[in-house]
N, CA, C and O atoms as a DFTB+ gen file, in Angstrom:
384 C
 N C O
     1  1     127.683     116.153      21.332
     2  2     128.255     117.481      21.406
     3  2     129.630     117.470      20.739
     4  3     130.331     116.462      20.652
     5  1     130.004     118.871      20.203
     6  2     130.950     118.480      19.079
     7  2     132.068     118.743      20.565
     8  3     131.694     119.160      21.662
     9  1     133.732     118.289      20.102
    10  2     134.826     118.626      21.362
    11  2     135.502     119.651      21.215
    12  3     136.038     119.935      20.144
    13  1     135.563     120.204      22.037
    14  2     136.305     121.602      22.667
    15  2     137.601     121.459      21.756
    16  3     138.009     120.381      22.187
    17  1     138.451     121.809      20.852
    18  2     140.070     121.817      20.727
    19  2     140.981     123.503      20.866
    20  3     140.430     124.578      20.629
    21  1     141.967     123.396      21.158
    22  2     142.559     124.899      20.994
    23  2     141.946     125.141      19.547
    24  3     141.694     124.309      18.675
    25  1     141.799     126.371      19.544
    26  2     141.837     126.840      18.238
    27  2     140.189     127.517      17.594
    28  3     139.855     128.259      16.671
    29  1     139.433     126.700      18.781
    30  2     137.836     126.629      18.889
    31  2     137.298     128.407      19.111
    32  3     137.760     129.093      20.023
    33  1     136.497     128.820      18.331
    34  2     136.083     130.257      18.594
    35  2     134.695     129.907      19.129
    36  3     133.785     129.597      18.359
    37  1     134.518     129.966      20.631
    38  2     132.861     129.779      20.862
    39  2     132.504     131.496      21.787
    40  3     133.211     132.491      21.947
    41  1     131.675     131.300      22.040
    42  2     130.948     132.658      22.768
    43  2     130.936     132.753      24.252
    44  3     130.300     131.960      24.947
    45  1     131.514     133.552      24.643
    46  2     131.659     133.822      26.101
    47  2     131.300     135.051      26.928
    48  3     131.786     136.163      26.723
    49  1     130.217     134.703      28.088
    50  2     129.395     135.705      28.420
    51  2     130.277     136.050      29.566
    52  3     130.950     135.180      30.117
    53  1     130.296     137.481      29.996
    54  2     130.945     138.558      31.032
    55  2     130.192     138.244      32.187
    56  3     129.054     137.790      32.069
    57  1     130.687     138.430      33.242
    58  2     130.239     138.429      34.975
    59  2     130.065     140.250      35.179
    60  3     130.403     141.078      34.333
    61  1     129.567     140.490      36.273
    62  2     129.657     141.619      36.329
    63  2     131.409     142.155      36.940
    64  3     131.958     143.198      36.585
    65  1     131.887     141.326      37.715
    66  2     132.853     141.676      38.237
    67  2     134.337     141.850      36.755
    68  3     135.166     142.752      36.631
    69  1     134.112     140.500      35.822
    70  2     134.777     141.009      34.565
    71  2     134.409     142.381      33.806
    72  3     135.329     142.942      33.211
    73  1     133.259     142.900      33.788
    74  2     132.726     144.164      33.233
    75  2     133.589     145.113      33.787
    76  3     134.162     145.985      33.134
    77  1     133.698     144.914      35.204
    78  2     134.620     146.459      35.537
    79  2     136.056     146.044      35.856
    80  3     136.776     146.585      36.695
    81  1     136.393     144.947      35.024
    82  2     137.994     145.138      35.231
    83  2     138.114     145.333      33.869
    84  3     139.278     145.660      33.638
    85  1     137.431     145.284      32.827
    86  2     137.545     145.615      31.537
    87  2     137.402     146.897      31.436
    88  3     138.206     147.468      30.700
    89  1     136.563     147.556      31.992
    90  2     136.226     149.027      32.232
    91  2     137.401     150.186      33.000
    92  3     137.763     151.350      32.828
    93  1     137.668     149.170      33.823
    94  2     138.574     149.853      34.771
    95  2     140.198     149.878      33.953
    96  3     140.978     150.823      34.072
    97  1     140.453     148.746      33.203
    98  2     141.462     148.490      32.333
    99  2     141.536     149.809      31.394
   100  3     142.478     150.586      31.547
   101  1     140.739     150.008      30.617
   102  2     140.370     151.256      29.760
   103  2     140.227     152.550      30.438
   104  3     140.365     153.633      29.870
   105  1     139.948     152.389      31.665
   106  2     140.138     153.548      32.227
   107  2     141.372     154.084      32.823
   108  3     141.584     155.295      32.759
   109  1     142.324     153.175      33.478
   110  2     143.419     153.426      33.706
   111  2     144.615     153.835      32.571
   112  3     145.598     154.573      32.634
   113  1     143.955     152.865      31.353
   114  2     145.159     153.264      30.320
   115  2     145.129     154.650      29.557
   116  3     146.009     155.086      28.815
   117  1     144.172     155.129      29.827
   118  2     144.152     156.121      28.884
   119  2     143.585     156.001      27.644
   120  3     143.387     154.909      27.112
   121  1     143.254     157.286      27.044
   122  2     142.377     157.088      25.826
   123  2     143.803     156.537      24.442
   124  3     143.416     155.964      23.423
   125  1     144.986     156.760      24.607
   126  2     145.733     156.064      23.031
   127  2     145.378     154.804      23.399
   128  3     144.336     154.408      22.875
   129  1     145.822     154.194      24.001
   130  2     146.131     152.783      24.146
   131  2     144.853     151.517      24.215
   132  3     144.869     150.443      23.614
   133  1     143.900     151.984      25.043
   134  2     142.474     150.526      25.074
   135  2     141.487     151.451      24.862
   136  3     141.785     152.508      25.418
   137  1     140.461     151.497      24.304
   138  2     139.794     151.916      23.495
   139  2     138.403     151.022      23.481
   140  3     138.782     149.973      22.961
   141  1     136.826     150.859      23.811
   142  2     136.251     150.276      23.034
   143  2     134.823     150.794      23.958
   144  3     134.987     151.753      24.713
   145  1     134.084     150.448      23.917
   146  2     132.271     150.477      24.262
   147  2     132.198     150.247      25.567
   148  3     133.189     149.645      25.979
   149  1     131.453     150.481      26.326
   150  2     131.276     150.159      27.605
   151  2     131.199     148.540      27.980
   152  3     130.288     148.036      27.323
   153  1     131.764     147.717      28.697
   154  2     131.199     145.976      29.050
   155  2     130.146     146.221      30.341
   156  3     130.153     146.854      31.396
   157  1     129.516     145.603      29.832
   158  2     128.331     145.393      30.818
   159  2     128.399     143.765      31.169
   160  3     128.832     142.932      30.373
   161  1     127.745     143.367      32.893
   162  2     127.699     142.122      32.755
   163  2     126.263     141.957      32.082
   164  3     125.233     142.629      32.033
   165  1     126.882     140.241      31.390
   166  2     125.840     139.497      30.192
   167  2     125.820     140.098      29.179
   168  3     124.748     140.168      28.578
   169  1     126.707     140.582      28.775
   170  2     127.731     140.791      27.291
   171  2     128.453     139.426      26.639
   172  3     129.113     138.620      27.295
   173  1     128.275     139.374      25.692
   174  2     128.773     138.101      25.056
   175  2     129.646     138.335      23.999
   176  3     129.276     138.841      22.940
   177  1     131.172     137.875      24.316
   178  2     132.020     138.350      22.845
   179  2     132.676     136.692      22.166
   180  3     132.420     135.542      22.526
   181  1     133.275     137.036      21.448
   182  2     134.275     135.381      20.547
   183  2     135.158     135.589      21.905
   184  3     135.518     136.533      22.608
   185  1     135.321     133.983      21.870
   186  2     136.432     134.049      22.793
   187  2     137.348     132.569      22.062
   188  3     136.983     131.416      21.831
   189  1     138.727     133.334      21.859
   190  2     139.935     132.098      20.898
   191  2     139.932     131.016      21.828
   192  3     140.177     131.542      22.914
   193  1     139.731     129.313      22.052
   194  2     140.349     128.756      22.872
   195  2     141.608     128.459      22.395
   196  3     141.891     128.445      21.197
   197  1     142.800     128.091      23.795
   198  2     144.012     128.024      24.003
   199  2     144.669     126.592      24.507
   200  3     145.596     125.858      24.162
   201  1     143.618     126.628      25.553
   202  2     143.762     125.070      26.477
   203  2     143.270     124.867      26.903
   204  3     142.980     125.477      27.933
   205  1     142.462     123.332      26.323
   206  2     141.470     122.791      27.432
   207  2     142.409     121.880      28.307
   208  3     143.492     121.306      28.191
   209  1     141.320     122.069      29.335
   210  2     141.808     121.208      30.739
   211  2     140.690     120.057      31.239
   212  3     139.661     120.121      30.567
   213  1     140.680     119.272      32.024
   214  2     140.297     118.507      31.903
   215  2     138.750     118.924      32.087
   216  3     138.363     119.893      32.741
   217  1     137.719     117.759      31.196
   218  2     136.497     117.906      30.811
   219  2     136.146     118.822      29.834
   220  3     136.315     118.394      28.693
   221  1     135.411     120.715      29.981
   222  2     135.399     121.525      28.911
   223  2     135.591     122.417      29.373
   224  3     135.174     123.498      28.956
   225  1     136.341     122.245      30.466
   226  2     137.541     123.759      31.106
   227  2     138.254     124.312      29.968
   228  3     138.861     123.518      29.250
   229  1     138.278     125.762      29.645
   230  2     139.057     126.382      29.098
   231  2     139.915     127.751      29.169
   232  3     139.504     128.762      29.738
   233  1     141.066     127.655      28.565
   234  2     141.732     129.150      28.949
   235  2     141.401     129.691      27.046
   236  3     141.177     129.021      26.038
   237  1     141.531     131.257      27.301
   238  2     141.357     131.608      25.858
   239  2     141.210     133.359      26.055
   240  3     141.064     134.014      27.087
   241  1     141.282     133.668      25.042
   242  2     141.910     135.109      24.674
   243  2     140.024     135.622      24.177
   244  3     139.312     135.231      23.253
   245  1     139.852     136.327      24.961
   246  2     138.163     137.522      25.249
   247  2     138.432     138.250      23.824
   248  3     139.576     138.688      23.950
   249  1     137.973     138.596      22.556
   250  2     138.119     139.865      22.010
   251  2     136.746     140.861      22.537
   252  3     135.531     140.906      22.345
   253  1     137.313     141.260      22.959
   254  2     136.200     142.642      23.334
   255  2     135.789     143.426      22.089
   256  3     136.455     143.231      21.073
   257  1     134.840     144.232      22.048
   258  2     134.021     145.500      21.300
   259  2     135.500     146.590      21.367
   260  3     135.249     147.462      22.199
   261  1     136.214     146.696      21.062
   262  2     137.185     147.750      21.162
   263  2     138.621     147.017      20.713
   264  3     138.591     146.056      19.943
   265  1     139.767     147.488      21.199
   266  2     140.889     147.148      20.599
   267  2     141.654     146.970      21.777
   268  3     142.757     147.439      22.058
   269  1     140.912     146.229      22.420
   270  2     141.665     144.993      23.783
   271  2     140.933     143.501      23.532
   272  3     140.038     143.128      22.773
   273  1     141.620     142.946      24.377
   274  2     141.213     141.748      24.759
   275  2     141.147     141.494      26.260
   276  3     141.695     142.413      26.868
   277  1     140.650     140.536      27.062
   278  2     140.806     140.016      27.967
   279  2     141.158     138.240      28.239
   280  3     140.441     137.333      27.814
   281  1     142.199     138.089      28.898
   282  2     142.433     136.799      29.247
   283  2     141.581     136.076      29.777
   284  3     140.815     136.535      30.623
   285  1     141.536     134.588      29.322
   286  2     139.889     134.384      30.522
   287  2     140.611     132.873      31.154
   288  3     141.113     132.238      30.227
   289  1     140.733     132.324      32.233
   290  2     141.376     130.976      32.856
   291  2     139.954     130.149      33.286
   292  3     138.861     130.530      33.707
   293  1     140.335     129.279      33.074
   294  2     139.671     127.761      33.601
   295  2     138.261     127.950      33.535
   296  3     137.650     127.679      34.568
   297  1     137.247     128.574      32.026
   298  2     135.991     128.750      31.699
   299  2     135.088     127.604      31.902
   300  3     135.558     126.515      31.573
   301  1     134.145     127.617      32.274
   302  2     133.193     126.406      32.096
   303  2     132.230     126.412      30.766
   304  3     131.893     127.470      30.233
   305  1     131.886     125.327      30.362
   306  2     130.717     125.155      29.327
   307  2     129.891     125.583      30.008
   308  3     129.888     125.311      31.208
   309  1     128.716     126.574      29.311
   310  2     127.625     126.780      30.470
   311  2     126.989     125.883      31.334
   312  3     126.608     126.093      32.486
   313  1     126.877     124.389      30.353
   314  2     125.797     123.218      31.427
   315  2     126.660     123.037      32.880
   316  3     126.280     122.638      33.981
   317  1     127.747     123.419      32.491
   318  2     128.982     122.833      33.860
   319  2     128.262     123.149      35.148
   320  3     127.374     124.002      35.146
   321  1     128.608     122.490      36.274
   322  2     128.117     123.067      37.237
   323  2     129.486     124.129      37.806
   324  3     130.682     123.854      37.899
   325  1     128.687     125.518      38.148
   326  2     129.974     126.636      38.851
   327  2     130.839     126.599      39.864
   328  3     130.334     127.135      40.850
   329  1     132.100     126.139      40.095
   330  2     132.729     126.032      41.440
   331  2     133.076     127.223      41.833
   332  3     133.468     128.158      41.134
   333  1     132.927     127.179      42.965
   334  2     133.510     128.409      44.044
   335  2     134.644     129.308      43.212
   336  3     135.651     128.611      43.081
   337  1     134.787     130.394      42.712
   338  2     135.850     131.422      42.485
   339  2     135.596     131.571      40.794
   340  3     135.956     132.637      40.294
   341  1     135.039     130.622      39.977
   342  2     134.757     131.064      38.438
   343  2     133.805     131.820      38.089
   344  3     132.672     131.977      38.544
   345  1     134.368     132.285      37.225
   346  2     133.720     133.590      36.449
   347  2     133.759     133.170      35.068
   348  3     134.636     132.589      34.429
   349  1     131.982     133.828      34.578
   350  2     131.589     133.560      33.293
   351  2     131.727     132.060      32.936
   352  3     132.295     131.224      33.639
   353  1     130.923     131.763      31.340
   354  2     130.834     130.526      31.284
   355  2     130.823     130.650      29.388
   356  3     130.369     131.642      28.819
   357  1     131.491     129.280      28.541
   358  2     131.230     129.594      27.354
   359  2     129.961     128.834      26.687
   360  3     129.327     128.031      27.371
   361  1     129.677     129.043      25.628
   362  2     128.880     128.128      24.712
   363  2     129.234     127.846      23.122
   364  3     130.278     128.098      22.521
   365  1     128.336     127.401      22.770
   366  2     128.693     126.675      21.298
   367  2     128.121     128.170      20.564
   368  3     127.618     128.661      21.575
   369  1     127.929     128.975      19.708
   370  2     127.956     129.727      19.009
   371  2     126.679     129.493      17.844
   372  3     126.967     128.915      16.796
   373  1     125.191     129.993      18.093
   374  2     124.522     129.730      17.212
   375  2     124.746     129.583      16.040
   376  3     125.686     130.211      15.552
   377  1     124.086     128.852      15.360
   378  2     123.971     129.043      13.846
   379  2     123.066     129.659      13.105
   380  3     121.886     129.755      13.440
   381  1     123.676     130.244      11.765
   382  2     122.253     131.430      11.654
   383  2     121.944     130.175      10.475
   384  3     120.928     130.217       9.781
């Protein structure tokens, strides 16, 4: 398996509970400011990595379908097994 480094663009799928803070984000701000498509959970966007932590924990910057982002902390590789309190998981990014 190739290694995780900052800088890594892999694919990161939404929880349902991330869907409506993305939703709810856009809804509170108003229509100038966040802007984009509805998130549904099991939505999959690029997500920038920032910092891995130990094993293929990662922090990294969500670009969403619109003109936000979401922060994402301590991601798992999907094979990871899920600990208590994480949300969503990333992967390696097909190849076409």
């Amino acid at each position: 398996m190739t290694a995780i480094t900052p800088g890594r663009i892999v694919q990161f799928t939404i929880t349902e509970q991330q869907a409506k803070q993305i939703n709810s984000q856009r809804t509170q701000a108003g229509h100038a400011t966040k802007t984009g498509n509805v998130a549904r959970e099991g939505d999959s966007f690029p997500l920038i990595v920032v910092r891995v932590w130990a094993g293929e924990s990662v922090n990294g910057q969500l670009f969403l379908d619109g003109n936000d982002t979401l922060w994402v902390c301590s991601a798992n590789h999907e094979d990871a097994e899920l600990p208590i309190g994480q949300y969503g998981k990333w992967r390696w990014p097909e190849r076409a």
